[in-house]
C-alpha positions in Angstrom: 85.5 129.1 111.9 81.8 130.3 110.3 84.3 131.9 107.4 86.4 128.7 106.9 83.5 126.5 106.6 81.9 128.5 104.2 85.1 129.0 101.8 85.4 124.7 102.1 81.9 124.8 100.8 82.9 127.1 98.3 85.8 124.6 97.2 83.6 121.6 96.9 81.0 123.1 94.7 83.4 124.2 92.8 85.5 121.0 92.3 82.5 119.7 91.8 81.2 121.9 89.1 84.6 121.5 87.3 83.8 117.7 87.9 80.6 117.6 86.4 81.9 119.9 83.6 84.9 117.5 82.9 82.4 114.7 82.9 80.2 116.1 79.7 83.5 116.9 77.6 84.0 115.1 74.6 86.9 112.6 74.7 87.6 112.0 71.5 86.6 114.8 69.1 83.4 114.1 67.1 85.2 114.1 63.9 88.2 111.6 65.5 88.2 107.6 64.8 86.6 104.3 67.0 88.8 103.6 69.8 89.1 99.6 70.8 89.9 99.0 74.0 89.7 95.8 76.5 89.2 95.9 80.0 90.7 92.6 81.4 88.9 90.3 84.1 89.8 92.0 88.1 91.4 95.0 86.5 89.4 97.5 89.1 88.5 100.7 88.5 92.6 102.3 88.7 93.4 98.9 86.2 90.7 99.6 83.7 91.3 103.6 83.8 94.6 102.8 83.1 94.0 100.5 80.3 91.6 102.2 78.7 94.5 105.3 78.5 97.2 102.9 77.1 95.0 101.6 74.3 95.3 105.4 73.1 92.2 106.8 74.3 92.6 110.3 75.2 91.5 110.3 79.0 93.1 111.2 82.2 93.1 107.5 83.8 93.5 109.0 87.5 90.7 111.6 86.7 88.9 108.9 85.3 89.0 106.4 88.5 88.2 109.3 90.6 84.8 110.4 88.7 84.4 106.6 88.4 84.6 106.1 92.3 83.2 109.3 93.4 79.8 108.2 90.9 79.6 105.4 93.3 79.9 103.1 89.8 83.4 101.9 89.8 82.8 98.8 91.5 80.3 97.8 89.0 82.6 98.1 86.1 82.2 95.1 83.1 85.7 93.3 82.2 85.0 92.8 78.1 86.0 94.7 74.3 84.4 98.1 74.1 84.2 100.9 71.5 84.6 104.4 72.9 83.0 106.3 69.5 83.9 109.7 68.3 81.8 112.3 71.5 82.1 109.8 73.6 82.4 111.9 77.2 83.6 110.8 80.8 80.3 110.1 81.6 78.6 108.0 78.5 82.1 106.0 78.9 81.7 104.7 82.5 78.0 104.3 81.8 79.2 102.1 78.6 81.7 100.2 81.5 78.8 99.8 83.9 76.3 98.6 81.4 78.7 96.4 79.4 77.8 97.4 76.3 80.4 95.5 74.9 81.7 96.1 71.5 79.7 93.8 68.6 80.9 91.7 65.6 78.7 90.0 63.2 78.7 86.5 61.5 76.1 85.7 58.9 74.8 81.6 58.5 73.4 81.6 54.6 70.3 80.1 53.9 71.2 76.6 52.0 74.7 76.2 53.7 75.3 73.1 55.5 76.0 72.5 59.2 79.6 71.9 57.8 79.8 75.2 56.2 78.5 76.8 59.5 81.3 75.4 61.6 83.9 76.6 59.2 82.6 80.2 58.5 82.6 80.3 62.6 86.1 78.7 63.0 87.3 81.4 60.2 85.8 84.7 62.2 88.7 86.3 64.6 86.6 87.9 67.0 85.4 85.0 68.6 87.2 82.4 71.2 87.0 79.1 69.5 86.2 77.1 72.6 84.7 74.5 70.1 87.3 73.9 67.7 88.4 70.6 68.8 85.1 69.1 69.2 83.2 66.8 67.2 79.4 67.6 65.8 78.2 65.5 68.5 80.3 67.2 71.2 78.7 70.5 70.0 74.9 69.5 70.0 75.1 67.3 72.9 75.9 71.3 74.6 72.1 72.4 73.2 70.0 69.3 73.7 69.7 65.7 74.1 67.0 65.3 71.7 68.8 64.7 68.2 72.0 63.0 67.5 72.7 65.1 64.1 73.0 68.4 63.8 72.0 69.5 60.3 69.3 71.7 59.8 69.0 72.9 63.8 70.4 75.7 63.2 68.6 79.1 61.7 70.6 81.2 58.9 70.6 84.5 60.1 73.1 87.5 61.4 74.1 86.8 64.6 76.2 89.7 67.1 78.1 89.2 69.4 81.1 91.0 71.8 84.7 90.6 70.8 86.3 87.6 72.5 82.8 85.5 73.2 82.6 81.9 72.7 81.9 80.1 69.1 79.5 78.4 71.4 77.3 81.6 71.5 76.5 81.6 68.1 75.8 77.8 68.0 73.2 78.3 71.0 71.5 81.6 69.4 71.4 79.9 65.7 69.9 76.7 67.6 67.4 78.7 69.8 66.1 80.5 66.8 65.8 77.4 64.5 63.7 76.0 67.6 61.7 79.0 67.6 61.1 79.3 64.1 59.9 75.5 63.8 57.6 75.9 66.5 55.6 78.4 64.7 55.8 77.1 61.8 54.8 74.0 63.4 51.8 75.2 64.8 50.3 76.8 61.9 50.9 74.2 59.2 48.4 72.7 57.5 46.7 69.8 59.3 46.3 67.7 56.5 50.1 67.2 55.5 52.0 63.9 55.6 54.3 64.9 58.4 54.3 63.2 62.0 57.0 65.3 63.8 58.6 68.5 63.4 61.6 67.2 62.9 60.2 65.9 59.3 58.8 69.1 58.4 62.3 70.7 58.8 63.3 67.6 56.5 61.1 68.8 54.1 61.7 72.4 54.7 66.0 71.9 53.8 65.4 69.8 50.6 63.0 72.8 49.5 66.0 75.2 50.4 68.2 73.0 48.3 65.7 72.5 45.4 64.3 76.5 44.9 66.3 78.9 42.9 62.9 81.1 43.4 61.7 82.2 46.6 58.5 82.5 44.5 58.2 78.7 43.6 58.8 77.3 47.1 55.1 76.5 48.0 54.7 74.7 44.6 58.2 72.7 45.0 57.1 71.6 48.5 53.5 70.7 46.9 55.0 68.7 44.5 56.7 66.7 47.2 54.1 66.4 49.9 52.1 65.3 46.9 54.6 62.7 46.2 55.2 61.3 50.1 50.8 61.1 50.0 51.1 58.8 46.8 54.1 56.2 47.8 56.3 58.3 44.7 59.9 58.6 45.3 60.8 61.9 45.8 63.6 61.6 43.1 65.3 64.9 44.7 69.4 65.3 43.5 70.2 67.4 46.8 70.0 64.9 49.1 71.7 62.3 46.5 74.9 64.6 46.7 74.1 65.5 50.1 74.4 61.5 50.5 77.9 61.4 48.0 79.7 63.9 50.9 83.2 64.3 49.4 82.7 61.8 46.8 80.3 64.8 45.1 83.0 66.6 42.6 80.1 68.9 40.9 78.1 66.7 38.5 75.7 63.3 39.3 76.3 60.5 37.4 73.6 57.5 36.8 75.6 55.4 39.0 75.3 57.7 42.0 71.6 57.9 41.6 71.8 54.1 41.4 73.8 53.9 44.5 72.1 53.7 47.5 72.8 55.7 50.8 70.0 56.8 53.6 70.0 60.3 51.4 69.5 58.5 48.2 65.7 59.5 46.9 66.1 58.0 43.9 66.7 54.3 46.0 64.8 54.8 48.8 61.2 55.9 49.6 60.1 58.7 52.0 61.8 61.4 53.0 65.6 61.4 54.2 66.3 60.3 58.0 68.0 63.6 58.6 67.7 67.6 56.8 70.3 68.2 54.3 71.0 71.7 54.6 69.9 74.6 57.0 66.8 75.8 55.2 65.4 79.7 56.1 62.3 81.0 57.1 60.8 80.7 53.1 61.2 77.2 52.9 60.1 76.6 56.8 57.3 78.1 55.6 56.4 76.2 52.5 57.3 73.2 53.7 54.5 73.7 56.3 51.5 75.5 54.2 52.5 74.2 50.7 50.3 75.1 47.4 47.3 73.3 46.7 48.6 71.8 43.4 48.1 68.7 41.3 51.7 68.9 40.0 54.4 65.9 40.9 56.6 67.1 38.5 59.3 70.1 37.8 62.1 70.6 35.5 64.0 73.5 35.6 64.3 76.1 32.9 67.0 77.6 32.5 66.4 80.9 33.7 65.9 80.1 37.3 62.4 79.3 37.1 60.8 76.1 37.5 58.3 74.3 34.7 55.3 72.3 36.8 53.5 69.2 35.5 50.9 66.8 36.6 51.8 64.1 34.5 55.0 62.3 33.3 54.2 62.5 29.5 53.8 66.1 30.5 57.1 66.5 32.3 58.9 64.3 29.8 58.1 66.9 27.0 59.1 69.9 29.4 62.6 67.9 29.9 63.2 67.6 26.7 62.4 71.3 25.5 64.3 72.8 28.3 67.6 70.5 29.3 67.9 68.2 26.4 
């Protein structure tokens, strides 16, 4: 009976060394490809082994379940899209289930785009689940907060990840949780002396500065010129928020009747700033719209090349017009 006893003992370490050893193997050879595979909602640890082996990954699905339960991790296995990556072993995949580190795509909002622009580059990437693509604007924002009605500008341009198959709606609550963020700070280390009551008019500020800078350089000076333009009653006279105002009437080119035409967004009509942001402006113009250069300037044209001419005057900025657009 001693003898028996002993040889079962015998048995178990080994199946267990061989387990252990199995568990540490490669499964797919370092030099091999990316393996996609999805494990679907209540699959359980037999269902996911077995899907994992029919999306081509080179693993023994009932070895598999069996390391799985006998780690005493098969229960806590993640339903979502993975990535089993060339070296991959038995073990680093169940501790990729367990973890749910779930395979990542990418979606980049660009500094200047508009909220409309946002919605389509999201509506246009595969990898997510368009839960929103019915909805209005409204429908969308109402989802984040209840404190605006419009949703230009509340969103930050960035690179945003996210696992194969999520929601639109997590890149519209990561965008506007960062834009929130970012203003915040901002926010509170502007300068105290600016013309701004809110927030809310500082990221105003901050998007017609996105629009209006083809230098990162010259953003301080462009938001100069305007905050020193809301202190002296001047129209701000910007042509973003003019077309931003046109919409779909904007075919490329501003005539002198749409700057005579007045809408909320027309400067050239109506004083102050806009009564919403006309584009989603980056962490640059955030920034010079908050801490803007000390500058006498309420003038610029631009030259050309990218750059901006400055003047404090309009004789000044009449002669700069006409050497560099007329």
């Amino acid at each position: 009976m001693k003898k028996l006893f002993v040889t079962l003992l015998v048995l178990a370490a080994l199946v267990a060394g061989a387990g252990v050893y199995w568990s540490k193997q490669p499964i797919v050879d370092p030099s091999g490809q990316v393996i996609a595979f999805t494990i679907t909602p209540g699959a359980g640890v037999n269902g996911a082994a077995q899907q994992i082996a029919a999306a081509g990954v080179p693993v023994n699905p009932d070895l598999f379940a069996l390391y799985a339960r006998l780690s005493g991790e098969g229960a806590r296995i993640k339903a979502g899209s993975y990535e089993i990556k060339p070296g991959y072993t038995p073990q680093r995949l169940l501790q990729q289930l367990v973890r749910g580190e779930f395979a990542q795509e990418a979606l980049t909002v660009i500094e200047g785009w508009t909220f409309k622009q946002m919605r389509k580059a999201i509506a246009e990437q595969p990898a997510l689940k368009h839960d929103t693509a019915t909805w209005t604007d409204q429908q969308i924002l109402a989802k984040l907060t209840n404190e605006y009605t419009y949703p230009e500008g509340l969103f930050f341009p960035d690179t945003y990840l996210f696992a194969k198959g999520a929601s639109d709606m997590q890149v519209y609550k990561q965008a506007f949780a960062l834009m929130s963020k970012k203003l915040n700070e901002a926010w509170t280390r502007r300068d105290l002396s600016l013309p701004y009551r809110t927030p809310y008019e500082a990221l105003i500020m901050a998007s017609i500065v996105e629009k209006e800078t083809g230098q990162k350089s010259e953003r301080g000076m462009v938001a100069g010129v305007f905050v020193n333009r809301l202190r002296t009653g001047m129209l701000l006279q910007t042509d973003p928020t003019v077309i931003y105002g046109m919409g779909e009437r904007y075919q490329g080119k501003i005539r002198k009747v749409d700057l005579l035409t007045d809408t909320p967004y027309n400067t050239y009509t109506r004083a102050g700033l806009p009564p919403t942001p006309i584009a989603l402006p980056g962490a640059a113009s955030l920034a010079a719209a908050l801490n803007p250069d000390k500058t006498e300037a309420l003038y610029f044209v631009a030259r050309g090349d990218g750059t901006s001419h400055f003047s404090s005057n309009l004789n000044e900025h009449n002669q700069a017009v006409n050497r560099y657009q007329r």
